[in-house]
Phi, psi and omega in degrees: 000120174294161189220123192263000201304199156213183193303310213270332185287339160323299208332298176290354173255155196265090190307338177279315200284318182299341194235330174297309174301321175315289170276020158300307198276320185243002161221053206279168188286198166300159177186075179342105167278125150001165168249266175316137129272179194262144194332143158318127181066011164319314208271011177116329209235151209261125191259166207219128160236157169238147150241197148195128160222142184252114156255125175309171174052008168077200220197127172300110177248069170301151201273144179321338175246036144297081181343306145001280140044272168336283164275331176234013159304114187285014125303134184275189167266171183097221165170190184031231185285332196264095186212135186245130159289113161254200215295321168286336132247066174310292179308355190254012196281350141329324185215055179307285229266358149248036171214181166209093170296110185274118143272138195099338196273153156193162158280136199284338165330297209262009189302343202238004182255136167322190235200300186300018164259349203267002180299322190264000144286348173341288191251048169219344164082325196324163161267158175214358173062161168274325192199183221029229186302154184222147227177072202260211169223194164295162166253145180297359176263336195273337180291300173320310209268293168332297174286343162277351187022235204257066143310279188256166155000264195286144196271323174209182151237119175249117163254149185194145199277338174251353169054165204050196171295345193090204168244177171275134165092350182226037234288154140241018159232166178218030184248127163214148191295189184279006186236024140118350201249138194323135162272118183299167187229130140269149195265345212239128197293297209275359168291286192328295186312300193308330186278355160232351158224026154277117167287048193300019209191120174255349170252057150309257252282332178267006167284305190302335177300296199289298170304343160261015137304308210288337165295302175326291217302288175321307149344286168309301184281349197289303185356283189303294147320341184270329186315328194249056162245141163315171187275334194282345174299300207267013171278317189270004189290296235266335164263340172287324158302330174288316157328322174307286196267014150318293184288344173269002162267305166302341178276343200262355155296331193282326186301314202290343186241026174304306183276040126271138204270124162298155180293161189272107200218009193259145158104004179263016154054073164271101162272096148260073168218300201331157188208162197297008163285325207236090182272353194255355186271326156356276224293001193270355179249351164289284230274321172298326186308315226256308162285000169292309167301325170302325204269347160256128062038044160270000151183135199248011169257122166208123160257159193201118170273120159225077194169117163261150168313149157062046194034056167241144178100157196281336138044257181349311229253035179244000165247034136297334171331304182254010167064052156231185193264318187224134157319252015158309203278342150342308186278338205252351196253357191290336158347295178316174147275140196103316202316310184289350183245002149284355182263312187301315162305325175281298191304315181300350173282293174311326156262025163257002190229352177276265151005351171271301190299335187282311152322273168315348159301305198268351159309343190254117165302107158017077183299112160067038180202188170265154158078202173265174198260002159299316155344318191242013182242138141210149194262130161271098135292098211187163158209178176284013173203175189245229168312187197315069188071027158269149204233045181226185161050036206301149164295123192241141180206127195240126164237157158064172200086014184318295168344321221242344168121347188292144185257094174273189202149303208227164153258106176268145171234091176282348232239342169055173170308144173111347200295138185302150174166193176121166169263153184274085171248056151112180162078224179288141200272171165288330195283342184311318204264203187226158201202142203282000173242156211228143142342179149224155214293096155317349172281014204242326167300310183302293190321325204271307217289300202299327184277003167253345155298030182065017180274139174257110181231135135195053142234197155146151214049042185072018173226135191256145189056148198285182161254126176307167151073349189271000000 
């Protein structure tokens, strides 16, 4: 964050103690979390997960008197219980009977914005504009992540195939805090693991002493600065401060959870080398990472972006995976012949591998509970647009949780027939145009998601009460 401060706005600080405290607060070292929880469902209350994995450019919607149609439509046909998959999600007809595919839904803030701006509302709903000022919210995994506190280690994980934030409006994460601002994603499998089950450090606990001396310190003295700041100073001041007792809140997690022993986790043949050469083993050990953490209960939130909007970042490059070169370019090719069903190939990787991870979820007994832990998990799959840069009706795919109450199954279809699509060969693009039926608002779906994770909400992003049927 740049500082607009000046030589005279110092004046009350002690400049040494202020950059010692500083670079406490914004580099502070590692600071090994403790390990084992005590098995899952000891303590009575029934354990609750969340997931979200996000993929960019929407999904192939050839128009009904389209061949195409048929086959390579990413919706299924039908509706309610009575529905067919076609060949792109296909692969999940295994686990027909844990899931629920959704149509009709987006938010409407952003409905009228390009499609390559919306990944970092997918879970906030926020208005985020097309261009000028920005302004986002919480994300429905970070409300979560709050109402679970200090259970586990971690409050989440946040992932992504290009890792840090992006840009605003060009996101690599789609986790963001309660004041709105992007939360980083890591990219890299053996980063991830370590930051959750290594111990590098046998002098945590006299490191965390000393860096919350040097926070006290810092605190104390930001006090003491602002008073004598502008007022347009101490708004930013006043966000650097937040980052502050951000990191003394973590630390003060970490103190409470040193003398737990980290879980025993070697030997699960984990290739934390792989890298975006090899993308479909890429996305199969990001996803493997989140179930080794669900499954030690070192966190029960996680998100993983795999993708950014509008191909940029090496990403792009996850559909060599199904043997094309770039993702992105895919969404711009269903014109050709062919176009819908190489789009159609790609989007089918990405839920065979999303189905996979849900498989293994349901392959896994519960820890120290009934059923399996998919029962008790649930995956958000989805993305922010539909057809061409449109930034409505997003494909939605809900799994697992049957514990929690969810009625799989089925295709709700709010969107009834008739829904847009077709390739975009030129002119006016789809989000341009304007359309006499509206969506129904997904933050009102988020409200139903959170209350059967146990959250008592019933709103969010300004919009009050659920969705029935789900």
């Amino acid at each position: 964050m740049q500082s607009d401060l000046g030589a005279s706005d110092y004046a009350a600080l002690d400049r040494r103690r202020f950059l010692r405290g500083s670079a406490a607060a914004l580099a502070l070292p590692y600071l090994p979390s403790p390990g084992r929880l005590p098995i899952p469902g000891r303590s009575g209350a029934a354990i609750k997960r969340f997931v979200c994995v996000y993929f960019p450019d929407g999904v192939p919607m050839p128009l009904q008197d389209d061949p195409a149609f048929q086959d390579w439509a990413w919706f299924p046909h039908g509706s309610g219980r009575d529905f067919t998959f076609t060949k792109v999600l296909d692969v999940l007809e295994p686990l027909r009977d844990q899931l629920t595919v959704i149509s009709g839904m987006s938010h409407p803030a952003v409905r009228a914005v390009h499609g390559h701006s919306n990944a970092d509302q997918f879970l906030t709903g926020a208005d985020t504009g097309a261009v000028g000022d920005y302004q986002n919210g919480i994300s429905l995994d970070q409300v979560f992540a709050a109402h679970i506190g200090e259970a586990t280690r971690h409050a989440s994980m946040v992932m992504s195939t290009d890792g840090g934030t992006g840009t605003p409006r060009g996101a690599h994460t789609v986790s963001f805090d309660p004041k709105g601002r992007a939360i980083p994603a890591e990219h890299r499998p053996r980063r991830i693991f370590e930051s959750l089950f290594v111990n590098r450090d046998g002098d945590a606990a006299r490191r965390a002493a000393v860096g919350g001396s040097a926070l006290d310190d810092l605190l104390a003295d930001a006090q003491s600065l602002q008073r004598s700041l502008s007022k347009q100073d101490r708004a930013a001041f006043e966000e650097y401060l937040d980052a502050v007792r951000e990191t003394e809140r973590k630390m003060e997690k970490a103190k409470r959870w040193q003398s737990i022993p980290l879980p025993d986790v070697e030997g699960h043949g984990l290739d934390l080398e792989v890298s975006m050469e090899a993308p479909r083993a890429y996305f199969q050990t990001m996803m493997d990472l989140i179930h080794l953490a669900f499954r030690t209960d070192t966190t029960r939130v996680a998100t993983y972006q795999v993708g950014r909007e509008n191909g940029v970042g090496h990403s792009d490059h996850m559909a060599k995976a199904v043997g094309f070169p770039l993702a992105h370019q895919l969404s711009h090719d269903t014109k050709n012949p062919g176009g819908w069903k190489d789009f159609g190939i790609y989007c089918r990787f990405l839920a065979e591998e999303v189905g996979r991870f849900a498989q293994n979820l349901k392959d896994t007994p519960e820890p120290g509970g009934e059923g399996s832990m998919l029962d008790h998990t649930l995956i958000l799959f989805g993305s922010a647009s539909s057809a061409f840069h449109l930034s409505r009706n997003y494909p939605l795919v809900l799994l697992g949780g049957k514990a929690m109450g969810f009625r799989h199954g089925q295709y709700l279809n709010y969107i009834g027939d008739g829904a847009f699509g077709g390739a975009w060969n030129g002119g006016t693009e789809p989000w341009q145009r304007e359309f006499d039926k509206d969506d129904v608002p997904l933050a009102k779906l988020y409200v139903t998601l959170l209350q059967r994770l146990g959250v008592e909400t019933d709103t969010f992003a300004g919009f009050t009460g659920g969705i029935e049927g789900v």
